[in-house]
PADRENLO-647784 format. One line per 3 residues: number of its first residue (from 1); their letters; for each residue y, z, x of C-alpha. Coordinates in nm, 2 decimals. Example, Ala and Ser with C-alpha at 12.3 -4.5 7.8 and 13.67 -1.06 7.14 Angstrom:
# PADRENLO-647784
1) as) -0.45,0.78,1.23 | -0.11,0.71,1.37 .
END
This chain:
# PADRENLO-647784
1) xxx) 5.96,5.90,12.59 | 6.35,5.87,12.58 | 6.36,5.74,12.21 .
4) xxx) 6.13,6.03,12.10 | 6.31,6.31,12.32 | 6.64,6.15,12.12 .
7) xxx) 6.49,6.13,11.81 | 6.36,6.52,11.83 | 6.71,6.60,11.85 .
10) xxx) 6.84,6.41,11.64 | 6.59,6.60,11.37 | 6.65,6.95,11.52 .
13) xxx) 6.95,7.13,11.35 | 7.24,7.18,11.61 | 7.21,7.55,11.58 .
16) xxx) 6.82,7.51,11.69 | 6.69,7.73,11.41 | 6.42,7.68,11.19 .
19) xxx) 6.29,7.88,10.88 | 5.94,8.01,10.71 | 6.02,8.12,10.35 .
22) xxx) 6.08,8.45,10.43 | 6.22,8.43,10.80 | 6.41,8.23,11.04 .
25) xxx) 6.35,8.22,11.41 | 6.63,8.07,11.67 | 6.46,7.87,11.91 .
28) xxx) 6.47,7.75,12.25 | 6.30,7.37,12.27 | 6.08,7.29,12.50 .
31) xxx) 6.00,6.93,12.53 | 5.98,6.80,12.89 | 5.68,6.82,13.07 .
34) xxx) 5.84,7.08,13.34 | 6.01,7.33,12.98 | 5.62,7.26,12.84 .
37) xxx) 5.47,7.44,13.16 | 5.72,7.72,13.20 | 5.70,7.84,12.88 .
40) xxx) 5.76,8.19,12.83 | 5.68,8.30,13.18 | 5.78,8.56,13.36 .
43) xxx) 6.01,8.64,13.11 | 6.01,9.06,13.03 | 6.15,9.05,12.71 .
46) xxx) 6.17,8.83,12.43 | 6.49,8.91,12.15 | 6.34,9.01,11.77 .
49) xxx) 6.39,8.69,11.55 | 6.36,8.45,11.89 | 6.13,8.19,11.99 .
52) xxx) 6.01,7.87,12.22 | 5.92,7.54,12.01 | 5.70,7.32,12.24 .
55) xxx) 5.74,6.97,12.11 | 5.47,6.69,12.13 | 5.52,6.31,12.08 .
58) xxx) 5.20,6.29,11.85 | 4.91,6.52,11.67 | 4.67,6.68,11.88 .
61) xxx) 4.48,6.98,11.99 | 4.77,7.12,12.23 | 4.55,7.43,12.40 .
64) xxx) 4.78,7.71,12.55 | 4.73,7.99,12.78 | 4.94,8.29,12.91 .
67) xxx) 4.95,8.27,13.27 | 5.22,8.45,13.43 | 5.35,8.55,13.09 .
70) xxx) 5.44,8.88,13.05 | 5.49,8.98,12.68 | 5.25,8.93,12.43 .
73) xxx) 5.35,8.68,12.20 | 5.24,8.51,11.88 | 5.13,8.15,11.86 .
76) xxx) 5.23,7.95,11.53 | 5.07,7.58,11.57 | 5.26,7.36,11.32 .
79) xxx) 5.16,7.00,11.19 | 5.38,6.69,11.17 | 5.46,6.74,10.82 .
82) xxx) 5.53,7.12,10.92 | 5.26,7.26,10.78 | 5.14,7.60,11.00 .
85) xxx) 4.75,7.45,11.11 | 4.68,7.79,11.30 | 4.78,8.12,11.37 .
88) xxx) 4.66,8.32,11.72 | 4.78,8.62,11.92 | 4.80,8.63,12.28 .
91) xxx) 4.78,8.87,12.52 | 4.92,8.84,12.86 | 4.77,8.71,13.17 .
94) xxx) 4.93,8.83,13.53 | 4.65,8.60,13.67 | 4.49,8.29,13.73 .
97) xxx) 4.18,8.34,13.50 | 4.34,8.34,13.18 | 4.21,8.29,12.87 .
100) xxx) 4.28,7.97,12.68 | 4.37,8.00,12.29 | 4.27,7.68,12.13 .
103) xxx) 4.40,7.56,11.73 | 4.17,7.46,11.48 | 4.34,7.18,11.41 .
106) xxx) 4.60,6.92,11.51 | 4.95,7.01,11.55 | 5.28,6.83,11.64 .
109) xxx) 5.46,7.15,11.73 | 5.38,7.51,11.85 | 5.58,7.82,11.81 .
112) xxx) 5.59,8.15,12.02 | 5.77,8.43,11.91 | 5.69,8.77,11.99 .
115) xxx) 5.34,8.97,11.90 | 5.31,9.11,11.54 | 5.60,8.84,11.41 .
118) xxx) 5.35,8.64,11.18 | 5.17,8.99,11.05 | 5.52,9.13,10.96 .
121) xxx) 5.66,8.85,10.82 | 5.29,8.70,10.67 | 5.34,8.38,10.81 .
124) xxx) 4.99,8.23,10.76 | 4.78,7.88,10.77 | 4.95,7.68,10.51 .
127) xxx) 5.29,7.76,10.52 | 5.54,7.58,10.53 | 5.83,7.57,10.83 .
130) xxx) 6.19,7.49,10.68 | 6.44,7.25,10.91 | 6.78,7.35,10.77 .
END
């Protein structure tokens, strides 16, 4: 866990920033199993051009939910090789029956940024995400 938690940083610019073609999001990581939980929540507002990066050790189908998150946010689901596997909007959840938004496919790496980000900026299954 160490060497991979070293490793992410290592391949994470120092400005924590990464790019789609036609945007760039800063982002907050979130890595550790206690970041991974918290998430977004409780949060009330979410900066234009921000995001979270939840990072996994391997491939796999990383489900997410929006308990006690309080903005509605978008949810980019990114493969190893940084390819976007699946795009989903979520709505929040001030409870404990929340819904559960699960990808299509495997992903290494899952971006939130705020609701209506992918539609403005097109960011769709296929693209590519760009680690200056």
């Amino acid at each position: 866990m160490a060497i991979f938690l070293i490793l992410t940083l290592v391949l994470w610019p120092k400005n924590n920033r990464v790019c789609f073609p036609n945007v760039c999001v800063d982002i907050e990581l979130a890595q550790t199993a206690d970041e991974k939980a918290k998430g977004l929540m409780f949060r009330t507002h979410l900066p234009e051009g921000q995001g979270m990066l939840f990072v996994y050790e391997e491939e796999g189908i990383y489900p997410f939910w929006m308990k006690n998150t309080l903005i509605p946010l978008d949810m980019i689901w990114i493969s190893g090789d940084f390819k976007v596997v699946d795009v989903r909007h979520a709505i929040p959840c001030p409870s404990d029956s929340c819904a559960s938004y699960t990808p299509s496919a495997k992903a290494k790496y899952i971006l939130e940024v705020n609701s209506g980000f992918t539609e403005k900026y097109y960011i769709k299954v296929g693209d590519s995400l760009i680690i200056n």
